[in-house]
PADO-941534 format. One record per residue (C-alpha): residue in one letter; residue number from 1; x, y, z. Coordinates in nm, 2 decimals. Layout:
BEGIN
(a; NUM; (X; Y; Z))
...
This chain:
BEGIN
(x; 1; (1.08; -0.24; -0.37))
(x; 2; (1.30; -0.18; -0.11))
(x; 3; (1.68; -0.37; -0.11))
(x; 4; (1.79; -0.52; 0.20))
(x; 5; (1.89; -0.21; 0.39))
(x; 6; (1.50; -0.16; 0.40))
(x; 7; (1.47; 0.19; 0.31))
(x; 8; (1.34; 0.31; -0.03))
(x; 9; (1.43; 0.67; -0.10))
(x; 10; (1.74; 0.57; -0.26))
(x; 11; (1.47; 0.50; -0.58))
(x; 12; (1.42; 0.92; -0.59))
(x; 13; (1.72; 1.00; -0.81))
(x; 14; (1.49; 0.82; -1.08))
(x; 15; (1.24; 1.13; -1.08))
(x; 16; (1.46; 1.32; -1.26))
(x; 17; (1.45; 1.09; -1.59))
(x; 18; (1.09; 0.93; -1.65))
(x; 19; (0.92; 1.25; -1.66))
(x; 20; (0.66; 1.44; -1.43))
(x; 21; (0.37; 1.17; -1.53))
(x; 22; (0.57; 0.88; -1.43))
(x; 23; (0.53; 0.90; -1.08))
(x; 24; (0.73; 0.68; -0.83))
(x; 25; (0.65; 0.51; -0.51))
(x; 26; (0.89; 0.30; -0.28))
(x; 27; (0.77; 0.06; -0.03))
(x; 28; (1.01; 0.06; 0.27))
(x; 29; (1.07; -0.26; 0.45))
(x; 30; (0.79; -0.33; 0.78))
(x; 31; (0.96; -0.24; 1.10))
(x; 32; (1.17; 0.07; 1.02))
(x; 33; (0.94; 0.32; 1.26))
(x; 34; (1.06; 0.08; 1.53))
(x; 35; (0.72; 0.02; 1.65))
(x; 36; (0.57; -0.22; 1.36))
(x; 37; (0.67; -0.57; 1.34))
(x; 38; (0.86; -0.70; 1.10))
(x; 39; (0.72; -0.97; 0.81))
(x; 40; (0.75; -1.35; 0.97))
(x; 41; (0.82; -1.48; 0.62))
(x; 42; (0.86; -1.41; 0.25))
(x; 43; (0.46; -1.50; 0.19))
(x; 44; (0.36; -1.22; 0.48))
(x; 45; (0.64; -0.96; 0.32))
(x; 46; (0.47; -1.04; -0.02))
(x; 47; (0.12; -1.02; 0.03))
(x; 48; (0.14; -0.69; 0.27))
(x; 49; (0.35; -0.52; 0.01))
(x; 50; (0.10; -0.61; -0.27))
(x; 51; (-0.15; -0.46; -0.03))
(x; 52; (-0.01; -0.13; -0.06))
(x; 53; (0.05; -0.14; -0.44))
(x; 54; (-0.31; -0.16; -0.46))
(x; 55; (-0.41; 0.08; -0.24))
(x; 56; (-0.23; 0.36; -0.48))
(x; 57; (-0.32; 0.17; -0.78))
(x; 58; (-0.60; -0.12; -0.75))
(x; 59; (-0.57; -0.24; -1.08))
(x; 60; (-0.29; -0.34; -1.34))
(x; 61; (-0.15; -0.28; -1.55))
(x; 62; (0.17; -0.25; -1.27))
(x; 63; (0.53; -0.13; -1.33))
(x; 64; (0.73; -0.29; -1.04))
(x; 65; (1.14; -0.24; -1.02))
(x; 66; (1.38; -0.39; -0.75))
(x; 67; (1.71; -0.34; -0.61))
(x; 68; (1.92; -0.64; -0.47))
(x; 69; (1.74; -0.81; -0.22))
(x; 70; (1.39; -0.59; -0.34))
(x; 71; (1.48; -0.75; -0.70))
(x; 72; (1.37; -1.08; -0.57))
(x; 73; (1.07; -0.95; -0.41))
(x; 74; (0.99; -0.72; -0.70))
(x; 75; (0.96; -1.06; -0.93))
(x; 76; (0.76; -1.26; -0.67))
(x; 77; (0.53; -0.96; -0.67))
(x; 78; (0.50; -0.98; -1.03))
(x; 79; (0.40; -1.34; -1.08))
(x; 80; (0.15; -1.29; -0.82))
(x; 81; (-0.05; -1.05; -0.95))
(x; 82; (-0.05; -1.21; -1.33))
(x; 83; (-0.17; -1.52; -1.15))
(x; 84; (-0.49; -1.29; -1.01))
(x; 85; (-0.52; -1.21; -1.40))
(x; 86; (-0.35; -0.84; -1.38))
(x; 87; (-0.13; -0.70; -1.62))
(x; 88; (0.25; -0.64; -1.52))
(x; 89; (0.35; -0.44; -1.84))
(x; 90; (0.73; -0.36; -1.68))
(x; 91; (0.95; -0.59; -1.48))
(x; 92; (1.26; -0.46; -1.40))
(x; 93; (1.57; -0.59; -1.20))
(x; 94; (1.85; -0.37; -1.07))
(x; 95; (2.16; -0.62; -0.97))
(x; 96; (1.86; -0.85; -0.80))
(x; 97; (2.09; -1.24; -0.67))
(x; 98; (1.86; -1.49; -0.66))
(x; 99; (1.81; -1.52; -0.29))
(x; 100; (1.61; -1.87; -0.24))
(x; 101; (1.94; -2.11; -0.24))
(x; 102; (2.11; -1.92; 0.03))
(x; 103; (2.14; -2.00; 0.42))
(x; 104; (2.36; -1.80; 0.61))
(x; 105; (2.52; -1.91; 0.93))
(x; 106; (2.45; -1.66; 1.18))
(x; 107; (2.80; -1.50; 1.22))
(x; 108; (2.77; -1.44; 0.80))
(x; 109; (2.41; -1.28; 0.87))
(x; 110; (2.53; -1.04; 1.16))
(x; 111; (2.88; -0.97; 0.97))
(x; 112; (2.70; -0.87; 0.66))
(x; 113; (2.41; -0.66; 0.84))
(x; 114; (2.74; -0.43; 1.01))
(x; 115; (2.83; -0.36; 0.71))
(x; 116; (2.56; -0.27; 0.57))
(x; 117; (2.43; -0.05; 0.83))
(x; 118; (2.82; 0.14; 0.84))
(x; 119; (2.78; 0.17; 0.47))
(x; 120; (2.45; 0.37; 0.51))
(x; 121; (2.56; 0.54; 0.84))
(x; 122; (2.86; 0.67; 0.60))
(x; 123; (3.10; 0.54; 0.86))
(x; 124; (3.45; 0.37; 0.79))
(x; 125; (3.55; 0.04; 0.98))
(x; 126; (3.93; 0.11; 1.16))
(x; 127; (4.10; -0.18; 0.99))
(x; 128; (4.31; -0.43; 1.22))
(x; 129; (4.10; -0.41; 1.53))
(x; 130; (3.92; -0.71; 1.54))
(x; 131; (3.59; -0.86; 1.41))
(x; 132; (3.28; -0.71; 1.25))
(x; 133; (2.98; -0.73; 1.47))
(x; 134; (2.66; -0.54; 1.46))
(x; 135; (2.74; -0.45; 1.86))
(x; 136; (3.07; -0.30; 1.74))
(x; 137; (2.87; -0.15; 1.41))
(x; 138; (2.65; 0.06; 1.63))
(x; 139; (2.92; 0.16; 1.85))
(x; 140; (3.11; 0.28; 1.63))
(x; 141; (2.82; 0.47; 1.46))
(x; 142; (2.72; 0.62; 1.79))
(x; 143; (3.13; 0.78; 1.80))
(x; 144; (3.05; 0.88; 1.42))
(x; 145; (3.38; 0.74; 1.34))
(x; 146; (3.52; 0.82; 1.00))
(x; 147; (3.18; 1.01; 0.90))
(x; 148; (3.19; 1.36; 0.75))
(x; 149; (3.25; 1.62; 1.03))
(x; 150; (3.24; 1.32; 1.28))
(x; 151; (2.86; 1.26; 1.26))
(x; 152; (2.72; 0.93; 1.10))
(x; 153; (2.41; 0.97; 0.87))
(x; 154; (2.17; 0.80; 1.11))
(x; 155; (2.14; 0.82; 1.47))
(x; 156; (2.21; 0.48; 1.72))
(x; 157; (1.86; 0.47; 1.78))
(x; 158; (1.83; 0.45; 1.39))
(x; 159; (2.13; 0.21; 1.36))
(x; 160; (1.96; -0.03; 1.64))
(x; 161; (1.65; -0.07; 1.43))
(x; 162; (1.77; -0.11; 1.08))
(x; 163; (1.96; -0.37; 1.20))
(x; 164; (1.65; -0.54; 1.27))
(x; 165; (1.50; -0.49; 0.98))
(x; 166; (1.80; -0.62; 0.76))
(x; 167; (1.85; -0.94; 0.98))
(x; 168; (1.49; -1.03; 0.92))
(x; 169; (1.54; -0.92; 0.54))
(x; 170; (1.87; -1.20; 0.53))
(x; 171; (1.64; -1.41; 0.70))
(x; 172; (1.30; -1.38; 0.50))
(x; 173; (1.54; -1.40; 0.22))
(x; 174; (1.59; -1.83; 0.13))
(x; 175; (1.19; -1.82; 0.09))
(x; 176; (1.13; -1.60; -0.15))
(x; 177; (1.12; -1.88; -0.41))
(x; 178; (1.10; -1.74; -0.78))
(x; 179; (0.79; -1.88; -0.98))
(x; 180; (0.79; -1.78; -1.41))
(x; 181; (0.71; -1.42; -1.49))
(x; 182; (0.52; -1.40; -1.82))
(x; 183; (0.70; -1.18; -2.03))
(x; 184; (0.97; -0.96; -2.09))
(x; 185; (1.24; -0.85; -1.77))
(x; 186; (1.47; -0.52; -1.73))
(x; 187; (1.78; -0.63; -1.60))
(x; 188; (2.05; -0.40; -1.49))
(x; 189; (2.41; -0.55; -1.40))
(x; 190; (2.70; -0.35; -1.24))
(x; 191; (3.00; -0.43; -1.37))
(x; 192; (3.21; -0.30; -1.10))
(x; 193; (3.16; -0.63; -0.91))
(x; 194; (3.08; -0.84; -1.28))
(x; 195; (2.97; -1.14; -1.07))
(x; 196; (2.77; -1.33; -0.80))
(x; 197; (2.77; -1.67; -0.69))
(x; 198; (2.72; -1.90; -1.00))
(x; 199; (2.77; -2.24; -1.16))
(x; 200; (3.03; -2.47; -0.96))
(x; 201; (3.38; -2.38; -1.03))
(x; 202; (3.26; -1.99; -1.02))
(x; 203; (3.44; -1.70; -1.23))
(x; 204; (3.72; -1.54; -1.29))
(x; 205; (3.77; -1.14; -1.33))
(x; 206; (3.80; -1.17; -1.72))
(x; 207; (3.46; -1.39; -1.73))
(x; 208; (3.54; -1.72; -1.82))
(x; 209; (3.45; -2.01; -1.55))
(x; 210; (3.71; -2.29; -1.43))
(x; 211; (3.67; -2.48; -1.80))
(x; 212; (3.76; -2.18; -1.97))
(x; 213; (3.39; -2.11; -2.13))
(x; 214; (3.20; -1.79; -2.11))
(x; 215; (3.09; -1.76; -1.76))
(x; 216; (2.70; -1.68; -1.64))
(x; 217; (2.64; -1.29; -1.63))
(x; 218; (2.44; -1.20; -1.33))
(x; 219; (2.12; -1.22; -1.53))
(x; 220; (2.14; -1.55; -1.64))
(x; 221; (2.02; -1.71; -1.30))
(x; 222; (1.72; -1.52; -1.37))
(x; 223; (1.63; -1.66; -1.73))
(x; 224; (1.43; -1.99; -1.59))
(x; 225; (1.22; -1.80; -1.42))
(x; 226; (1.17; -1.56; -1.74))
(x; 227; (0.95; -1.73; -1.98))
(x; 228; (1.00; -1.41; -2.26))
(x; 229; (1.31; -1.22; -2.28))
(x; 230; (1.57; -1.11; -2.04))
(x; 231; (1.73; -0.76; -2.12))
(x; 232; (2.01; -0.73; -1.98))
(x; 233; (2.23; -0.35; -1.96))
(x; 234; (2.51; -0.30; -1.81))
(x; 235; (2.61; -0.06; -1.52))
(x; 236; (2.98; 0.11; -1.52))
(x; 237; (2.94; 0.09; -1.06))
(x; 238; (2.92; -0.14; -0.79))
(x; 239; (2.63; -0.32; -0.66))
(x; 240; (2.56; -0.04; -0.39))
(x; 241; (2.63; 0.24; -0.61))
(x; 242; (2.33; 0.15; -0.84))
(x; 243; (2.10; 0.44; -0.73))
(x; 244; (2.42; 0.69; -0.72))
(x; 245; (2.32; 1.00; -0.95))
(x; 246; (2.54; 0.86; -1.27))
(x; 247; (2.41; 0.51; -1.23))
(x; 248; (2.10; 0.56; -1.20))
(x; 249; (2.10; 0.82; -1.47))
(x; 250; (2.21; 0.52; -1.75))
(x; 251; (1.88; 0.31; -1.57))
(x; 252; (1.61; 0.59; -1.58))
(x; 253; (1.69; 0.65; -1.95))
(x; 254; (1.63; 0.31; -2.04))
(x; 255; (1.33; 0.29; -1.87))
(x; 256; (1.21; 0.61; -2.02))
(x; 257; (1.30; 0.47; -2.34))
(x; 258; (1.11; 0.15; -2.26))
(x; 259; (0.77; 0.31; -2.09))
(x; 260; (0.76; 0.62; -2.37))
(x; 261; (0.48; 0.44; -2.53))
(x; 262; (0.24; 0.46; -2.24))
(x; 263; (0.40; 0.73; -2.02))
(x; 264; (0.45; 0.96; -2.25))
C-alpha cells in the first residue's frame, strides 16, 4: 500500500529478496494520472483499494505490507477482509504512526506536503529564505534547484498533482480508525528517527520517557489493535530511507524467512 507520497514503486527493491514466485503488486494512491479523483474519505480509499486486491487475487489467503501512511491503510485492509471471513496469513508494517488521533492545522498539512514533494523531486530547500509552502515547493522544483545536474526527478506538472494527492492523503488520514487484526503483525522500525509521538511527556534520544522508564517503541501504539503478536525488527535508516536498497534488504529477508513455508 502506497505511503503518503502516493506512489508505490518504491516497494520494487523488494523483488530482489522473496524470490521469482513471490510476486509483488503496489497500489498507488487515486488521483496521481491527474485526471481521477481522489478518495473522499478513509472508507472510499479502503474499499476501492480492496477492490483491486481482488481483482489480482479474489480470494485469501492475502499478504498485505505498508509503508507510513500505507501502514495504516494496510491494517484497515486487513481487518476488513477477515471480517468477510478471508484469510490474511502476513500483516506487515514498515514504520506505519497511527494516523487516527491526528488533525493538522492547515499551515502543518501544506508545510509537510513541500517537503515531501522536494524530497521526492530530489531537490534541496535554500535555507534562510523564508517559509515552506507548497507554492514555493513547486517553484523551486520547476528551477530544479539543488537536483542532480539542475533537473528535479519529477516535472512541475508532476509536482502540482502529487501535491494533491498527499494533501488528500494528510487529510483522509484522522479516519482511518484501526479495528483488531487477528493474528500475528510484521513490524519494521527505523531507528534513525527511534520515535513518534507517544505517551504524554514523550521521549528522549536514549529511550526513556520524562519519569525515567522505558519509553514506547514505535510499535507499541500498534499492540491494541493486535490481538496475537507484534514482531517488531529494527531498521539501521530513517523513516524515508525504508525502501533504500540496504533497508529494504534487512526487511525482504525477514519476510522471506517468514513466507518460506508457503512461497517457497
Amino acid at each position: 500500500m502506497h505511503p503518503g507520497g502516493g506512489i508505490a514503486w518504491r516497494y520494487s527493491g523488494l523483488l530482489a529478496h522473496l524470490g521469482a514466485r513471490q510476486p509483488v503488486y503496489g497500489i498507488q494512491a487515486h488521483g496521481l494520472d491527474g485526471t481521477t479523483p481522489v478518495a473522499a474519505d478513509a472508507k472510499e480509499m479502503v474499499d476501492s483499494y480492496l477492490g483491486h486486491l481482488r481483482e489480482v487475487q479474489p480470494r485469501g489467503p492475502y499478504r498485505i505490507l505498508g509503508w507510513s501512511f500505507g501502514g495504516t491503510v494496510a491494517h484497515l485492509m486487513a481487518t476488513a477482509l477477515q471480517r468477510e471471513g478471508e484469510e490474511v496469513e502476513l500483516l506487515a508494517l514498515m514504520d506505519a504512526p497511527l494516523t487516527h488521533h491526528q488533525s493538522l492545522a492547515p499551515e502543518e498539512t501544506e508545510h509537510q506536503v513541500a517537503a515531501l514533494l522536494l524530497r521526492v523531486a530530489g531537490v534541496e530547500l535554500p535555507e534562510g529564505d523564508g517559509p515552506l509552502d507548497v507554492d514555493r515547493a513547486v517553484r523551486l522544483i520547476g528551477e530544479g534547484g539543488g537536483a542532480a545536474e539542475g533537473t528535479a526527478a519529477v516535472t512541475v506538472e508532476e509536482a502540482v498533482t502529487m501535491a494533491r494527492v498527499m494533501r488528500n492523503n494528510l487529510d483522509v488520514a484522522p479516519g482511518l480508525a484501526p479495528e483488531v487484526f487477528r493474528g500475528d503483525m510484521l513490524f519494521f522500525s527505523a531507528t534513525g528517527d527511534m520515535f513518534f509521538e507517544t505517551a504524554p511527556g514523550g521521549a528522549d534520544a536514549a529511550g526513556t520517557d520524562s519519569t525515567g522508564g522505558a519509553a514506547p517503541t514505535k510499535a507499541d501504539g500498534w499492540r491494541p489493535y493486535v490481538d496475537g503478536t507484534v514482531e517488531e525488527h529494527a531498521v539501521p535508516c530513517d523513516h524515508y530511507e525504508m525502501t533504500e536498497p540496504e533497508p529494504i534488504a534487512r526487511i525482504g529477508a525477514v519476510l522471506a524467512a517468514t513466507l518460506r513455508p508457503s512461497a517457497g
